[in-house]
C-alpha positions in Angstrom: 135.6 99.3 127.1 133.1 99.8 124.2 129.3 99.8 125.2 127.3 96.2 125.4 125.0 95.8 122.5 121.4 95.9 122.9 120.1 92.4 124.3 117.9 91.4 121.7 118.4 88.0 121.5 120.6 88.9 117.9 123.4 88.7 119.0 124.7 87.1 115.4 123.2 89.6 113.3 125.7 90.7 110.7 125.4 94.1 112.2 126.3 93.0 115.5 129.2 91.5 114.5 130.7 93.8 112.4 130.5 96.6 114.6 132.0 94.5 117.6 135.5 93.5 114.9 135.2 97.3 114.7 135.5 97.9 118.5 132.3 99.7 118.7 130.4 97.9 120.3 131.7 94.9 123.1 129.2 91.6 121.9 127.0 90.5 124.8 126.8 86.8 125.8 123.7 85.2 124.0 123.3 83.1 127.3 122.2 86.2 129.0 120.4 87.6 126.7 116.6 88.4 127.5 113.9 86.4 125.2 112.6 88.0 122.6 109.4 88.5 123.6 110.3 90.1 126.8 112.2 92.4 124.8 109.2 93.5 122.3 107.3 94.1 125.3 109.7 96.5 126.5 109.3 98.4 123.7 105.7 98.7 122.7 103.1 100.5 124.7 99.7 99.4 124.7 98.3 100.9 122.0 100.9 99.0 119.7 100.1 96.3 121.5 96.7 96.4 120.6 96.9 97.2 116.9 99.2 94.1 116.7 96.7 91.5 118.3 94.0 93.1 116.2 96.2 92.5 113.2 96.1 89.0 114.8 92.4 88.8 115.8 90.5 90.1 112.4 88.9 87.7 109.9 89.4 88.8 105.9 87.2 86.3 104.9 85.4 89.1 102.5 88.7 89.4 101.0 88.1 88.1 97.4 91.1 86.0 95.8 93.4 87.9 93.1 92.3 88.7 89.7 95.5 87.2 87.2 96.3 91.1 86.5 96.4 91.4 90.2 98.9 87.8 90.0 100.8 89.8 87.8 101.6 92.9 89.3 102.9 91.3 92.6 105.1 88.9 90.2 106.6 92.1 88.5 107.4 93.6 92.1 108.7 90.6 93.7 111.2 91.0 90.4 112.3 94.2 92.2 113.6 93.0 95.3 116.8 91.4 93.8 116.9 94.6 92.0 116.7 97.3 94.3 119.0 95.1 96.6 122.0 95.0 93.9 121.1 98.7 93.5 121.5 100.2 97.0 124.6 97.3 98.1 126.5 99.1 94.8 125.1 102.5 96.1 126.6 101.9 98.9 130.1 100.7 97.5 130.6 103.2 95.1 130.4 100.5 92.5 130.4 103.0 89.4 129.6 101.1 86.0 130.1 97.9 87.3 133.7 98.6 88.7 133.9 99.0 92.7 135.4 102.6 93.8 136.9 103.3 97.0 135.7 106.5 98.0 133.4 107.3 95.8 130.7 109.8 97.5 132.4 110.4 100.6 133.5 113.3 100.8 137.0 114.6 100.0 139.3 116.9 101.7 140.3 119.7 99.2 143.8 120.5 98.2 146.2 122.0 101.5 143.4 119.9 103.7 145.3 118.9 106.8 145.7 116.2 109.3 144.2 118.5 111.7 141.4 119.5 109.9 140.5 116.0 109.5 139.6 116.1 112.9 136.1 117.6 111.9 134.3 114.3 111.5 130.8 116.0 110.8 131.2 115.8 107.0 131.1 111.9 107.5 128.7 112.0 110.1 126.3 113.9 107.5 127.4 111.6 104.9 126.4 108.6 106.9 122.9 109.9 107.8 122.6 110.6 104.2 123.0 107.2 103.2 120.6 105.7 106.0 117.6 108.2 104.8 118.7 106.7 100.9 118.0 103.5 102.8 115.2 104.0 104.5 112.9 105.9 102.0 113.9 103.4 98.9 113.0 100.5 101.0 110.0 101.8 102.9 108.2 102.4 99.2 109.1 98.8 98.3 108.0 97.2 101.4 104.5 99.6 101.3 104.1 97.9 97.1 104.9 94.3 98.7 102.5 94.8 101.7 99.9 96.2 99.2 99.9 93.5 96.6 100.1 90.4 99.5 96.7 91.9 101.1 95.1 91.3 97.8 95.9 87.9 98.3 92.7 86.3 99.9 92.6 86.3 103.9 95.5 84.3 104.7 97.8 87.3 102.4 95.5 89.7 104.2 96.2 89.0 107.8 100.1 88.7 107.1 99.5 92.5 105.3 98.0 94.0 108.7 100.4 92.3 110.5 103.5 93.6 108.7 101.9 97.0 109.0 101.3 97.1 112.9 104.9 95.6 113.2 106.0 97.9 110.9 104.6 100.9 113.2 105.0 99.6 116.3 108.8 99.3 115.9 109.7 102.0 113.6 110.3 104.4 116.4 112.7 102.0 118.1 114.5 101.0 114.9 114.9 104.8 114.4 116.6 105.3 117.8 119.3 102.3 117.1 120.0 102.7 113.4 120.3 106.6 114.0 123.6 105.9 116.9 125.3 104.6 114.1 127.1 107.6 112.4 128.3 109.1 115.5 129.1 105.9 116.4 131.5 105.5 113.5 132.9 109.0 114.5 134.7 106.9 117.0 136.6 104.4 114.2 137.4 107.2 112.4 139.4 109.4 115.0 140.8 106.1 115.9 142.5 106.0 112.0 143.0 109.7 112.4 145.2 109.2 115.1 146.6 106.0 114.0 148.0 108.3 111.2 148.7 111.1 113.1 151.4 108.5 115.2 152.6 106.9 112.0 153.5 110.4 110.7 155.5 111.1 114.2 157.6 108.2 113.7 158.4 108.8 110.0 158.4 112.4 108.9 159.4 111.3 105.6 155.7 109.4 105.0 153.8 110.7 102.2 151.2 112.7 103.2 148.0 114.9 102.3 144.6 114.6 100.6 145.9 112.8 97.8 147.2 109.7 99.8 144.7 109.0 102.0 142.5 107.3 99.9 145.4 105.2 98.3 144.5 101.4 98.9 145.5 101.0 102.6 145.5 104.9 103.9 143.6 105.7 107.3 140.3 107.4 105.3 140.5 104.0 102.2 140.4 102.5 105.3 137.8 104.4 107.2 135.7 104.3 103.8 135.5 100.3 104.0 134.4 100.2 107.6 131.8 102.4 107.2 130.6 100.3 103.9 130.5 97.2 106.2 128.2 98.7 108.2 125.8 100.3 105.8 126.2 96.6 104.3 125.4 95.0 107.5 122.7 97.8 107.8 121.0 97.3 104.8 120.6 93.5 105.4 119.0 93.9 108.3 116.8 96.6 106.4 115.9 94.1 104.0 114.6 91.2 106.5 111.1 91.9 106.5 110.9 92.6 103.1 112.2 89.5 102.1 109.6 88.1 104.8 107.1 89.8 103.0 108.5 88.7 99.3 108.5 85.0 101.2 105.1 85.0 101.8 103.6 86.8 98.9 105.7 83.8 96.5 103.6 81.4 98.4 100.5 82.8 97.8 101.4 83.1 94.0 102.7 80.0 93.8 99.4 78.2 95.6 97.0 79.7 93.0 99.1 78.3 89.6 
């Protein structure tokens, strides 16, 4: 039976969901599920603790309002967050010139590959982790430039800055340890296709077979190739929800000083 997911009270994240159609991961009842709160207390220790409350605690009244140039700037990066989502869901896709392209990046079993060298699923493993760190560093620089312009916002813009920050340390670590299970994780749907194929091939010798057809439209690794862009999807949305918090917040403040 596949493992329980985290109890984290999200239950119908994207990410949740499409690793449980996958068989990954067995969806815990949201009934059961812990609050929230009890949860981010299980995983901060007190000196996160503290660095959140004194996000909470500080007055910025001595922070000074934005100059226009400074208006200007955060306009110009809050352009970039449709931007550099479109850029890293087609990254992702292997959308190359506009046109999507199964298979495109993963890497591709040379000429007399067999089923049976398949079987070494580090390749994919690597090719996964490669992705995430794609992930991680593009939107970490974006989040820092959105954090940055937002505490030049007056206090209220400020406050939220320090507060993404501690949040942002607090529960890197944790965010780290989950999003990191994910490519071994996958090893597990893709020896399931392998072997899917593997039986397929027993019961009709005559199938095609070889490097060239398994990324045909419907072949175990076109197949394997889609799941695992689901779930880089699914992980890059969740990726993206506190800078779109952040992008929230800092089009309020613009928008309150027209």
């Amino acid at each position: 039976m596949p493992p329980a997911l985290p109890r984290a009270g999200v239950h119908n994240a994207r990410l949740v969901q499409c690793l449980a159609a996958l068989g990954l991961a067995a969806p815990a009842a949201a009934a059961t599920a812990d609050p929230l709160g009890l949860q981010l207390g299980g995983w901060l220790d007190w000196t996160q603790a503290g660095e959140v409350a004194q996000a909470l605690e500080t007055r910025w009244d001595d922070v000074p309002p934005p100059t226009p140039l400074q208006l200007q700037r955060a306009r110009w990066s809050l352009a970039a967050v449709p931007q550099v989502r479109r850029e890293l869901g087609d990254a992702l896709g292997g959308v190359v010139k506009g046109r999507p392209t199964p298979g495109a990046g993963l890497p591709r079993p040379g000429p007399g590959t067999t089923l049976e060298d398949m079987a070494d699923y580090s390749p994919y493993r690597q090719h996964a982790f490669g992705q995430q760190r794609t992930l991680q560093a593009r939107l970490d620089e974006l989040r820092a430039q959105l954090r940055g312009h937002l505490s030049r916002m007056g206090p209220s813009g400020a406050q939220m800055a320090a507060l993404d920050a501690a949040w942002q340390t607090a529960l890197a670590p944790r965010e780290h340890q989950l999003l990191s299970m994910l490519p071994p994780l996958l090893g597990d749907r893709y020896e399931a296709l392998r072997q899917e194929h593997l039986a397929a091939l027993q019961a009709d010798p005559g199938r095609p077979d070889g490097p060239t057809h398994w990324l045909a439209p419907g072949a175990w690794l076109a197949r394997f190739a889609a799941d695992l862009n689901e779930v880089m999807q699914a992980e890059l949305a969740l990726r993206l929800e506190p800078l779109e918090g952040l992008a929230s917040a800092l089009r309020h403040e613009i928008e309150t000083r027209r």
